[in-house]
N, C-alpha and C positions, 0 to 999 in steps of 0.2 A: 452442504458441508464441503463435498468437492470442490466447489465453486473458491471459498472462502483458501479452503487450504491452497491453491492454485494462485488467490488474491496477496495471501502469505507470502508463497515462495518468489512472488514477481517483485512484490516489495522487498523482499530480503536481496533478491540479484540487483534489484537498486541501489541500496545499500550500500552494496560495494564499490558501485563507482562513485561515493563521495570521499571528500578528504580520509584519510586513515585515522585522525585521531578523532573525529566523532563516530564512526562505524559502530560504536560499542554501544554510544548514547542512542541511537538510533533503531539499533538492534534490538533494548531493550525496552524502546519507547513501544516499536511494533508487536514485538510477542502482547507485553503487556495491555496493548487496543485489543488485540485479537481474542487474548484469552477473558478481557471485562466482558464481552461481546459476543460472546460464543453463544449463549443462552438465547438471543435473540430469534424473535420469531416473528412471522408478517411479513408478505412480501414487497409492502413497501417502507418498511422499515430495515430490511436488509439489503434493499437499493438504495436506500439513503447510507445507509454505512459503506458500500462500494463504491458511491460517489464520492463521497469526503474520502475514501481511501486514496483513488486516485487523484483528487484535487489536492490533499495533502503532501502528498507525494511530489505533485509537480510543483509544489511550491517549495517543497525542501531543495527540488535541484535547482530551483532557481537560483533559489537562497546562494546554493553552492555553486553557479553559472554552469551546471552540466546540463546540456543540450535535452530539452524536453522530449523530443522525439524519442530519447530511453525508455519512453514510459508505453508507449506503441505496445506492448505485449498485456501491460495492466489495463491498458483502457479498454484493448479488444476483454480482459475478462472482465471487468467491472463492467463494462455497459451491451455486451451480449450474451445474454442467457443460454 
């Protein structure tokens, strides 16, 4: 649960450095994955959901040309236990 909440706040500081008028759509695109998701159990089925976290993520900055290397704090939680 730690893990998840930590995967949360990393995506929410993401967040912020994209344009200001989607921040909101985004905002509550994430709670909304998190909280479908919380129930989950298996541990490889909640490294498959840390994965797509982070790969989602670095696709949205791309989307929005902000520098991938942002994402440097998600990836260190999504992919080490």
């Amino acid at each position: 649960m730690e893990r998840a909440l930590r995967a949360y706040g990393g995506v929410l500081r993401l967040i912020r450095l994209l344009p200001k008028q989607t921040r909101s759509y985004y905002q509550q695109y994430a709670r909304e994955n998190f909280v479908n998701y919380r129930e989950v159990s298996g541990s490889d089925s909640i490294d498959e959901l840390f994965q797509r976290t982070y790969n989602h993520a670095c696709w949205v900055l791309k989307k929005y040309q902000v520098d991938e290397a942002a994402a440097k704090n998600l990836k260190e939680i999504c992919f080490n236990t």
